[in-house]
C-alpha positions in Angstrom: 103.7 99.8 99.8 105.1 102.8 98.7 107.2 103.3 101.8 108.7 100.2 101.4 109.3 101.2 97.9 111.2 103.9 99.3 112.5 102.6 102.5 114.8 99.4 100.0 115.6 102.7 97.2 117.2 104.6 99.8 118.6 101.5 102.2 116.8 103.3 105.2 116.4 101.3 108.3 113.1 102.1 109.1 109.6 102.6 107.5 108.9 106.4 108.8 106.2 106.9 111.7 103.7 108.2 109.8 101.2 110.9 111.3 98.0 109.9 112.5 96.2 112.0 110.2 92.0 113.8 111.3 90.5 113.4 108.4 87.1 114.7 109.9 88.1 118.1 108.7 87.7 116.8 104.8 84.3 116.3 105.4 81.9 118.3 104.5 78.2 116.2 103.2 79.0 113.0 101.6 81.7 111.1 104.0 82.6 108.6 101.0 82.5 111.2 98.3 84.7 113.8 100.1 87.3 111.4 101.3 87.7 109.9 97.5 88.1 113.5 96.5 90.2 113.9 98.8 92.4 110.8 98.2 92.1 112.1 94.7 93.8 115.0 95.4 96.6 113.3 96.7 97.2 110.7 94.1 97.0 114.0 91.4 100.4 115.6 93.3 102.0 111.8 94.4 101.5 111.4 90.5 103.0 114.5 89.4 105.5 114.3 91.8 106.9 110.8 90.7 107.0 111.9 86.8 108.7 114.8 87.5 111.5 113.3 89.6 111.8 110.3 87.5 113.1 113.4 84.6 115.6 114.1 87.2 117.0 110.8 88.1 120.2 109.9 86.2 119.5 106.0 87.4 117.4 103.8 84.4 116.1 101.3 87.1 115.1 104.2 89.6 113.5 106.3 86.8 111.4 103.2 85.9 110.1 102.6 89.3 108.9 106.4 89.6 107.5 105.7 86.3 105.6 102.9 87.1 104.7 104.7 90.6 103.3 107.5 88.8 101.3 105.6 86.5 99.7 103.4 89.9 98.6 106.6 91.2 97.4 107.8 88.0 95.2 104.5 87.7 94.0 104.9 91.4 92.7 108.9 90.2 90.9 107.3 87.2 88.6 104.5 89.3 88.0 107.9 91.5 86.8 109.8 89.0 84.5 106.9 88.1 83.0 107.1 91.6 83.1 110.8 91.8 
């Protein structure tokens, strides 16, 4: 979803080819548990990284969609943390 996001923000053609990603290497005892940590991880930084750039953005409809953004990935780190 968020590609798409991104994909109609900057009028790109194309969604990107994403990397098929071995995620084996995240786990270490608990195959759920270390993939949501993991996942947690990286909805910490997408998080951080929307709010930062929305700071950035000198565009009030753009800003609000990182906004927004930022606080779906902050939502997604707090049911984490309830599993975890």
């Amino acid at each position: 979803m968020h590609a798409r996001v991104h994909q109609r923000l900057g009028g790109f053609p194309n969604l990107p080819n994403l990397i098929k990603l071995d995620y084996r290497k995240y786990i270490k005892d608990d195959p759920d548990k270390d993939m949501i940590e993991e996942a947690r991880k990286r909805e910490l930084h997408a998080s951080k990284y929307y709010k930062n750039h929305a700071k950035n953005i000198n565009h009030k409809i753009v800003t609000e969609i990182f906004n927004v953004l930022s606080e779906i990935e902050s939502d997604h780190v707090r049911m984490e943390e309830r599993y975890l």
